[in-house]
C-alpha positions in Angstrom: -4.8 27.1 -12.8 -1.8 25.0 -14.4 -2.5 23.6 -17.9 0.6 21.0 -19.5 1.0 24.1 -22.1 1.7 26.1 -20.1 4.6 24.7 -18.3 6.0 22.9 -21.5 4.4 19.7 -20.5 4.9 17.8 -23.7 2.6 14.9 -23.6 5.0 12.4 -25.8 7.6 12.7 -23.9 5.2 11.8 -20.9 4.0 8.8 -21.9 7.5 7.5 -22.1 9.2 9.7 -19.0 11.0 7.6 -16.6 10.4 10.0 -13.8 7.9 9.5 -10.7 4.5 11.0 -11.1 1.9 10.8 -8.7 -2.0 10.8 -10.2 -5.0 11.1 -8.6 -8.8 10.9 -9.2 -11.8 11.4 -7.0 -14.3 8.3 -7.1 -17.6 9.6 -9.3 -20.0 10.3 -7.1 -18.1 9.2 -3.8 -15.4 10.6 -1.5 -12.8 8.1 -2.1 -9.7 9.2 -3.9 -7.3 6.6 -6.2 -3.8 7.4 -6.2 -1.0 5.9 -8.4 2.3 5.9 -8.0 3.9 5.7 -11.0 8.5 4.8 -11.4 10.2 4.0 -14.8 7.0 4.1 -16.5 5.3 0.9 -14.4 3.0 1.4 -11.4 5.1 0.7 -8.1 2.0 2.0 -6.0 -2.2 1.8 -5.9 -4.1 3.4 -3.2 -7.7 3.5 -2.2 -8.5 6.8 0.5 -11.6 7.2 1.9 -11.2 10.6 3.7 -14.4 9.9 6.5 -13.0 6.5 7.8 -10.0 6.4 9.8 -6.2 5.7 8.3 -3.1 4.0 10.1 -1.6 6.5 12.4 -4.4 8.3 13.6 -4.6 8.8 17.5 -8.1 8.5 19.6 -8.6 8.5 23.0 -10.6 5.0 23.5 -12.5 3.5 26.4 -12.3 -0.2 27.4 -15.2 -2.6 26.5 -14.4 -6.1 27.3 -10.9 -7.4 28.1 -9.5 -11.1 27.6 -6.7 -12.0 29.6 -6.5 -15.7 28.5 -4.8 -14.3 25.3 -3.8 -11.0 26.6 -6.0 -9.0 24.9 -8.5 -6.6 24.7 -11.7 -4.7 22.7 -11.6 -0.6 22.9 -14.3 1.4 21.7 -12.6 4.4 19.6 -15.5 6.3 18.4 -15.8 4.2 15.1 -17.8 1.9 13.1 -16.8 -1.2 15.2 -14.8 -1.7 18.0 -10.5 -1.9 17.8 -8.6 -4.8 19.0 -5.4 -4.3 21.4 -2.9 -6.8 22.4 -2.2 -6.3 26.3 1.3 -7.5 27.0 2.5 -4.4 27.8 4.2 -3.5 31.0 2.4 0.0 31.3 -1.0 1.5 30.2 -1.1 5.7 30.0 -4.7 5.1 31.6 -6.2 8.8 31.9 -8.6 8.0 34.7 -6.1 6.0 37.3 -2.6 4.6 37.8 -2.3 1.4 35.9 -2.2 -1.9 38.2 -0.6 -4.3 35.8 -4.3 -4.9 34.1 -6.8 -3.1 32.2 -10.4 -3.4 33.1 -13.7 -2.0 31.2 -14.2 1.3 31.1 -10.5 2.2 31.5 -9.3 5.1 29.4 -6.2 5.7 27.4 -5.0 7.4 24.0 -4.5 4.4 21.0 -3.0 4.5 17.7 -3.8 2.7 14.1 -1.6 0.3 14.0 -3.6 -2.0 11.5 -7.0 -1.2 9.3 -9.9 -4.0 9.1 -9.6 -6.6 7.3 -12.9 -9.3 6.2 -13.5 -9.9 9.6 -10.3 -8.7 11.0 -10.6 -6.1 13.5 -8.7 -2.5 13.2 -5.5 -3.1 15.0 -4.6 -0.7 17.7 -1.5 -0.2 19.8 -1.0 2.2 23.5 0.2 5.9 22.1 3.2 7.8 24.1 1.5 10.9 23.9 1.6 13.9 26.7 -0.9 13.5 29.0 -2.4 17.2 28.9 -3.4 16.1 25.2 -5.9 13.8 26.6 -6.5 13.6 29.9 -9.9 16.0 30.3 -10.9 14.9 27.0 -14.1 13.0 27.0 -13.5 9.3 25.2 -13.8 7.8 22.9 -12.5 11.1 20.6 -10.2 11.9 17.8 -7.0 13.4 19.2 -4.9 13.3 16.2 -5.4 12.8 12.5 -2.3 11.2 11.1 -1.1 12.6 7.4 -3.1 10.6 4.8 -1.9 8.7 1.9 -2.9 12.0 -0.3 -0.4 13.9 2.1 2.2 11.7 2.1 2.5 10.9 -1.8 2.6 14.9 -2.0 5.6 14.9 0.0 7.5 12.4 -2.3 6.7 14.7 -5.3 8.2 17.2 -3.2 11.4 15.6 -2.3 11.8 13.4 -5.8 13.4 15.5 -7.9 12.4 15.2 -11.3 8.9 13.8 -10.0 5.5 15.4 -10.2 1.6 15.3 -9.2 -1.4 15.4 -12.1 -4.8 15.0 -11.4 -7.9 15.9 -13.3 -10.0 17.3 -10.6 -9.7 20.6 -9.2 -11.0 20.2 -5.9 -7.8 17.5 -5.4 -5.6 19.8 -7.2 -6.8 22.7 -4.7 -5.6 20.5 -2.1 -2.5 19.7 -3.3 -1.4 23.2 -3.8 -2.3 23.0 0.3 -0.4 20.7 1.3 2.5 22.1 -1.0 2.2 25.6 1.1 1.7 23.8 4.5 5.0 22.1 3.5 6.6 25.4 2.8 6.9 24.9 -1.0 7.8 27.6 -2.9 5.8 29.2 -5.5 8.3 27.9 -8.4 7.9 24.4 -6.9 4.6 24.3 -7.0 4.3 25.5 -10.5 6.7 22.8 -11.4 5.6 20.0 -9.6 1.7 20.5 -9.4 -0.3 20.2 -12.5 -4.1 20.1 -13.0 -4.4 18.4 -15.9 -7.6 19.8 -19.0 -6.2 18.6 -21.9 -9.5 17.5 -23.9 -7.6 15.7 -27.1 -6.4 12.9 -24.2 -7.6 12.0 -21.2 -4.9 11.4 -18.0 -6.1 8.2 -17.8 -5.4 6.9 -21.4 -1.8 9.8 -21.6 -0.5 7.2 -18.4 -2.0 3.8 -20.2 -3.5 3.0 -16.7 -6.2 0.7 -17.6 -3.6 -1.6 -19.5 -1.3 -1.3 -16.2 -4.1 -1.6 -13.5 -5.5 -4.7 -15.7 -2.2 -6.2 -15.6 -2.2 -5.9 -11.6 -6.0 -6.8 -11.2 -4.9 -10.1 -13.4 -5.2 -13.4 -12.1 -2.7 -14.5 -15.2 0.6 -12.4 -15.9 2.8 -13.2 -18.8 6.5 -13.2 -18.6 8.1 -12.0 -21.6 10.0 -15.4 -21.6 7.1 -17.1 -22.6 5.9 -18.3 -19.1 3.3 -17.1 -16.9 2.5 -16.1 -12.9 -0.8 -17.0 -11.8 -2.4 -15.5 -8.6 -4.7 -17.1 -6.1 -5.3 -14.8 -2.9 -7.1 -15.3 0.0 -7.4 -14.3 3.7 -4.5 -16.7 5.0 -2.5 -17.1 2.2 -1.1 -15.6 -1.0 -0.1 -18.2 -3.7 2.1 -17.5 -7.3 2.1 -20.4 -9.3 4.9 -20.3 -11.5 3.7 -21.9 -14.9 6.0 -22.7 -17.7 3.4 -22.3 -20.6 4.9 -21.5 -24.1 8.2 -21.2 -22.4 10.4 -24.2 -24.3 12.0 -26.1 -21.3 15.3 -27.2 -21.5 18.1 -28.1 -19.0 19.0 -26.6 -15.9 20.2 -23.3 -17.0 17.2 -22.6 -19.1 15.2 -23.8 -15.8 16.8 -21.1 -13.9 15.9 -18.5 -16.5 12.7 -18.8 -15.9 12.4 -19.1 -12.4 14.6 -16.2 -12.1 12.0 -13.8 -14.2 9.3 -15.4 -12.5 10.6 -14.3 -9.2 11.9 -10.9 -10.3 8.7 -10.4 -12.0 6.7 -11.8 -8.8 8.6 -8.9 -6.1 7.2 -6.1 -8.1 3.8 -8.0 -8.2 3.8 -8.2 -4.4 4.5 -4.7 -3.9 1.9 -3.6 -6.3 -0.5 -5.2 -5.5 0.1 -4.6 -1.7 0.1 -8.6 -0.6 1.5 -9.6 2.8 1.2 -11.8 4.9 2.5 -16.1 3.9 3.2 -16.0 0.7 4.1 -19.3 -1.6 5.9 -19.1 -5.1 5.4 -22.3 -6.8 8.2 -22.1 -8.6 9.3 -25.3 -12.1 11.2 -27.5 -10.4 14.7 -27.6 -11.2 15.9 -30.6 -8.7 19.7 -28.9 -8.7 20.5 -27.3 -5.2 23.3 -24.8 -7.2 20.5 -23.5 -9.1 18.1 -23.3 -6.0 20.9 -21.0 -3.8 21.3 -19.2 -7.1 17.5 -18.3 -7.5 17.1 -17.7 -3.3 20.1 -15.2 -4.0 18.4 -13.7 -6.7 14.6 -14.1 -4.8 16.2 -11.6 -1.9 17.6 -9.2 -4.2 14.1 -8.7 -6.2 12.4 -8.4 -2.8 14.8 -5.9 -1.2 14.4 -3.6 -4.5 10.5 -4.0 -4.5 9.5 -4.8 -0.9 11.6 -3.6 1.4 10.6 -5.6 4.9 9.8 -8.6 3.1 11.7 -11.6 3.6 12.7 -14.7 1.2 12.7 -17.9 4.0 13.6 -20.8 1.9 13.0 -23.0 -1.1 12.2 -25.9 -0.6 12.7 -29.4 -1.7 9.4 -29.0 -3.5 10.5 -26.1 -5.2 8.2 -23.7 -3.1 9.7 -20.6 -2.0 8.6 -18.9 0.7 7.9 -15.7 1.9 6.8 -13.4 4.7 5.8 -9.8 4.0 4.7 -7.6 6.9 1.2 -6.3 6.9 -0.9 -3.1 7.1 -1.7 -2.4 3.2 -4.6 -2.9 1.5 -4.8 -5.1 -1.2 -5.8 -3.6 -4.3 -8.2 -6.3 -5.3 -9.9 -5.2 -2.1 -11.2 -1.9 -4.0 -11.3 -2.9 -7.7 -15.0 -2.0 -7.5 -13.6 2.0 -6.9 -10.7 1.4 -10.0 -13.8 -0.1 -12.1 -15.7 2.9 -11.7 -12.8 5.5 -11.7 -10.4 4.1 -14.2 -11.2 0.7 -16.0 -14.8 2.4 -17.5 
């Protein structure tokens, strides 16, 4: 059992450390498990795992309900809570049962991955996977073939190959299962004593040592201050993610003071996005500085942000109403979408 004494953990220096850590706690009384990914101090990452459900990745060998070829599609039955939705455009199918004619019909059989979780009333996304057919083909559908490495897994791995960064949780049964995943990776013993920590200190709680419930309330805020004096306010929905850029106490002035603003605003709204895990449309409503210089300036500035913060995500335009846009490719879950788990687990 590893205590912060006892590998000179010294708790000043890591409330101000600069260094990736990796937190986790276990939902009371549930099986869901927060993680936070924590870089220069600010949380770049917030995760929600439910270990029963299924995650992106995982493989299952699914049988065909209903197909609907007007929109090339088609509704599998994976074994889970509801069915998965497939897009058929495909030129082949790895059907276990027959050769593949050029169209699937119900009760055709074939391995699928997680491409896509549900969402509201979203469907889990699916997509064919390559796999061998001896994994599969006297296997009895719908079934789980593979489980892909969870969130927990992965986040481990960057600890591993981070130097400098390391994992603290509060709970031993997650901190048994870390050192796990640190042997299955071949960790050795010295790295695991290093970069593994269960964490008992009774003076002050992990929670309050990584000022979490000021950093989560910040990305669980509909209103976020810029230190400029202005202000980014959040309106999400289903279809559409919106940042209004507000100047509030922020003195306006002329174009270059303008462009100071807008220039946090956007810097500041790239890390939100990635945060807070939005994708999708999204729309800053940015103060209008009616100068085309300034506006290639602040698109220039807009890609930069994005490709630090959200790699994938892409800056479109501004336009002439001083919107810019952009698109950010999906698969993450919003972390509004569990605040009830962060409510019980951290914010209490």
């Amino acid at each position: 059992m590893i205590r912060p004494a006892d590998n000179g953990t010294d708790k000043k220096t890591e409330m101000k450390t600069g260094n990736m850590r990796v937190l986790a706690f276990r939902e009371k009384n549930g099986s869901r498990t927060l993680i936070f990914v924590l870089d220069k101090g600010k949380i770049t990452n917030l995760y929600c795992e439910d270990t029963r459900g299924a995650a992106v990745g995982d493989i299952y060998l699914a049988r065909v309900l209903n197909t609907l070829p007007d929109i090339q599609a088609a509704f599998l039955d994976a074994g889970l809570d509801d069915s998965v939705f497939i897009n058929t455009d495909r030129k082949d199918f790895p059907l276990a049962d027959r050769v593949y004619d050029g169209r699937l019909r119900p009760g055709d059989i074939f391995p699928v991955k997680i491409r896509q979780l549900p969402k509201g009333s979203k469907k889990a996304k699916v997509i064919a996977a390559d796999i061998p057919a001896e994994e599969y083909e006297h296997k009895t559908a719908p079934c789980l073939l593979h489980r892909a490495a969870g969130i927990f897994e992965q986040c481990l791995k960057r600890v591993i190959a981070t130097e400098g960064a390391c994992f603290y949780t509060d709970d031993k049964g997650l901190y048994e299962d870390a050192i796990e995943v640190m042997k299955g990776a071949e960790a050795g013993k010295g790295q695991i004593q290093e970069k593994i920590r269960l964490y008992e200190d009774e003076d002050i709680s992990l929670v309050t040592l990584f000022d979490l419930r000021k950093k989560t309330g910040n990305l669980l805020s509909r209103r976020v201050k810029l230190k400029c004096g202005g202000e980014l306010v959040f309106d999400e929905t289903e279809a559409l993610n919106v940042i209004d850029v507000n100047s509030a106490s922020f003195e306006k002035g002329g174009r270059d003071t303008i462009l100071k603003l807008n220039t946090e605003a956007v810097w500041e709204a790239a890390y939100h996005i990635s945060a807070r895990s939005l994708s999708g449309m999204i729309i800053i409503d940015l103060v209008n500085m009616d100068d085309s210089e300034s506006e290639k300036i602040l698109l220039e500035e807009l890609k930069t942000a994005l490709s630090l913060n959200c790699p994938g995500a892409e800056a479109l335009d501004i336009t002439k109403m001083g919107l810019a846009e952009i698109r950010v490719p999906g698969g993450k879950q919003k972390i509004s979408s569990f605040r009830t788990v962060i409510d019980n687990t951290i914010l209490m």
